[in-house]
N, C-alpha and C positions, 0 to 999 in steps of 0.2 A: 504494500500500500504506500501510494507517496502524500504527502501534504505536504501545500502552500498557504504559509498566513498573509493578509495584506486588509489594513485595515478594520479588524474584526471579520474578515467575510475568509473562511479558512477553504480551500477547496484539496478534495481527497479524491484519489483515481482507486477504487475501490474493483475487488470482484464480488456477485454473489452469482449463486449458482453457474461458476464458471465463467461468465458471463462481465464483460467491464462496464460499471457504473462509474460515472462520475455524483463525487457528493461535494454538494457549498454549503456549508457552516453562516449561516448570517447572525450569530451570538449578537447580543452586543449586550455591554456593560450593565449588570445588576435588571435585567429584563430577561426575555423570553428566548430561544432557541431554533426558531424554526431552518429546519433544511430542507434543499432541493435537491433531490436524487434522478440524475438522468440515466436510464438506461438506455438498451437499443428501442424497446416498444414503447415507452411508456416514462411519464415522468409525474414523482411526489414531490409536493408541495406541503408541507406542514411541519408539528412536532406533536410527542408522543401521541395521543390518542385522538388530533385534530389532522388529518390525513386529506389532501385532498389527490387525487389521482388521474391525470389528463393524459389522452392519447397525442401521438408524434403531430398531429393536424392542430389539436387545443392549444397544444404548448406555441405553436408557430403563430398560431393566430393571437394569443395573450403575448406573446414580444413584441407583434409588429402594431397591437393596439397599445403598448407602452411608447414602444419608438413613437410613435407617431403622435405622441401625447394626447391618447385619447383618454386613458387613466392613469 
């Protein structure tokens, strides 16, 4: 497993079942945890029992309505 810190946003090249995930750390100071787990199919969004789970299409589509400052 490798990890890079920068910022509080820590990111980890991760396997699970075989399989390469990347994980980002978004900690930040005396607050909550949440991380983004990208896999090949599929990407979590959340921390422990607040999970939320978006196909390769949702994830493409929630970046490009950030770029684009839509939220």
């Amino acid at each position: 497993m490798k990890t890079r810190a920068n910022n509080n946003i820590h990111l980890i090249a991760a396997k699970k079942g075989g399989k390469k995930m990347k994980v980002i750390n978004l900690c930040r100071d005396g607050g909550c945890c949440p991380v983004v787990k990208i896999a090949e199919e599929y990407i979590e969004i959340g921390e422990q029992d607040n999970v939320c789970v978006l196909t390769n299409a949702e994830w493409e589509t929630l970046k490009q309505k950030i770029l684009d400052k839509e939220i």
